[in-house]
C-alpha positions as CSV (number, residue, x, y, z in Angstrom):
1,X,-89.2,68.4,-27.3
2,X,-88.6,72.0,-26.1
3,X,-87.1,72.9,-29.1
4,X,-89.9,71.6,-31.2
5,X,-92.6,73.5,-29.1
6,X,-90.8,76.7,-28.9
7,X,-90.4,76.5,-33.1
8,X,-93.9,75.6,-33.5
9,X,-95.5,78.0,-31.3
10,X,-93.4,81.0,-32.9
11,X,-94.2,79.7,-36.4
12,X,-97.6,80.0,-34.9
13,X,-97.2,83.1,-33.5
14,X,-95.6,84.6,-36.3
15,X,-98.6,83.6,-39.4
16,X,-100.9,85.7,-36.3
17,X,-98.6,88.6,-36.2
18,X,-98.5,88.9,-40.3
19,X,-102.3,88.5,-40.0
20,X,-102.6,91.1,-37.6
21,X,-100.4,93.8,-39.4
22,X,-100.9,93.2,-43.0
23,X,-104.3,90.8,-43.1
24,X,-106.7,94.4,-43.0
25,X,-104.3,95.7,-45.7
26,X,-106.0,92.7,-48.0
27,X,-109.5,93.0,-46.4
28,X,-109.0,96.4,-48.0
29,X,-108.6,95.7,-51.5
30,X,-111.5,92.9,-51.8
31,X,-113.6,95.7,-50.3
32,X,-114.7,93.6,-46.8
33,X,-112.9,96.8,-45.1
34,X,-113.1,99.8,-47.1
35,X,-115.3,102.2,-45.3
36,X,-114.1,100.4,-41.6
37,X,-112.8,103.6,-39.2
38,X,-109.1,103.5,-38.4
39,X,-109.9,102.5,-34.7
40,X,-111.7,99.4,-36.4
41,X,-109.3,98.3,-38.2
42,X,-107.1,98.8,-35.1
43,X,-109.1,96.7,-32.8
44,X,-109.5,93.7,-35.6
45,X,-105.3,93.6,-35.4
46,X,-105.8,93.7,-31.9
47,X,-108.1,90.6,-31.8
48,X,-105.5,88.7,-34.3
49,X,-102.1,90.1,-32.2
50,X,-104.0,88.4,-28.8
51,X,-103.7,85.1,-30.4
52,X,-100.3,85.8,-31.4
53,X,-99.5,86.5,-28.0
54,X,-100.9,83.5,-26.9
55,X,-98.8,81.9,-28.8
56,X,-95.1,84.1,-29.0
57,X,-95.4,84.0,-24.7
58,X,-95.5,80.4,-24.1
59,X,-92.8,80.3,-27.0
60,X,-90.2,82.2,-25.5
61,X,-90.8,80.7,-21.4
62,X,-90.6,77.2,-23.0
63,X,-87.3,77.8,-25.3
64,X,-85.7,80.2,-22.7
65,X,-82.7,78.4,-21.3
66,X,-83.6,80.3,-17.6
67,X,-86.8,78.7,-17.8
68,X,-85.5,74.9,-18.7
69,X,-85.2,75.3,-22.1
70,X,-82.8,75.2,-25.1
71,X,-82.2,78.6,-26.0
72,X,-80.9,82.0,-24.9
73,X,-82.2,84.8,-25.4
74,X,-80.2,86.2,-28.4
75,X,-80.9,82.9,-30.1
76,X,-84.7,82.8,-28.9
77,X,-84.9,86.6,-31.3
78,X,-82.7,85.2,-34.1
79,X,-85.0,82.7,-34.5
80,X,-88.2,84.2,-34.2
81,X,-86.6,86.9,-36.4
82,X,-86.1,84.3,-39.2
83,X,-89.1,82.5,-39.0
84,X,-91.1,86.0,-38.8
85,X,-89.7,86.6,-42.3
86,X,-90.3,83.0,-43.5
87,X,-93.9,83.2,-42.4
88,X,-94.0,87.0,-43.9
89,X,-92.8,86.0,-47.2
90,X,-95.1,83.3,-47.7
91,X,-98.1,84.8,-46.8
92,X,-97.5,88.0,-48.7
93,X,-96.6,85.9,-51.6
94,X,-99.8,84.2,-51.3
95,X,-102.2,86.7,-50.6
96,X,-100.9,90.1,-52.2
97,X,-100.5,89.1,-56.3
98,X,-97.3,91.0,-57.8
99,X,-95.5,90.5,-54.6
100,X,-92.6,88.5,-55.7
101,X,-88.9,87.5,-54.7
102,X,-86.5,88.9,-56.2
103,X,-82.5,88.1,-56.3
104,X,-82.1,91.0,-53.3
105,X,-84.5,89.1,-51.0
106,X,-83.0,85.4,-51.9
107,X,-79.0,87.2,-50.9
108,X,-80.9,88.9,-47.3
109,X,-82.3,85.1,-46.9
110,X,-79.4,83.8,-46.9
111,X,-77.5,86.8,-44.5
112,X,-79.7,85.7,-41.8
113,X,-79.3,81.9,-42.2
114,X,-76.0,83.3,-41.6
115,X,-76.8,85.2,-38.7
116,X,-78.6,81.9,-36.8
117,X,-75.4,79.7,-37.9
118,X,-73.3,82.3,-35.9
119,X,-75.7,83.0,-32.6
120,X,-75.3,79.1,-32.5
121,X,-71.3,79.3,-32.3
């Protein structure tokens, strides 16, 4: 079950931390945060990177293998690092139009499907 909590909590965390960094970038083009101050928009990420934090913390102490769990560290990153692009592709896919895949993003896919098959050996 550690292994299910730990991937759900990161997916989790992850669709708050591509909120947080790239969520005011569409606020800005339907207007909601045009005339906002820099330190505004700053503090609204902040607000969305607490949740993510609440959420990547319990992630990494429940799939750290010190901590009971299944996973060392270098695999705990891999897979947060896979699941942060996942979860980055989609959404920016989804909410920025003319954002598409392309043959280049497909092969770097696949290098880091790669890259967890190895950490895993």
């Amino acid at each position: 079950m550690n292994v299910l909590y730990t991937i759900l909590l990161l997916i989790c965390s992850n669709i708050f931390m591509t909120l947080a960094w790239y969520g005011h970038l569409k606020l800005q083009q339907t207007g909601v945060s045009s005339n906002w101050p820099l330190i505004g928009v700053i503090l609204f990420s902040w607000i969305i990177a607490l949740a993510e934090y609440c959420c990547q913390v319990p992630a990494n102490r429940i799939g750290f293998v010190g901590n009971g769990g299944p996973f060392n560290l270098m695999q705990l990153k891999v897979i947060q690092e896979v699941i942060s692009l996942i979860v980055f592709t989609v959404i920016a896919t989804m909410m920025f139009q003319g954002q598409s895949l392309h043959w280049n993003h497909l092969a770097a896919f696949l290098c880091l499907v790669m890259a967890v098959y190895f950490v895993f050996l």
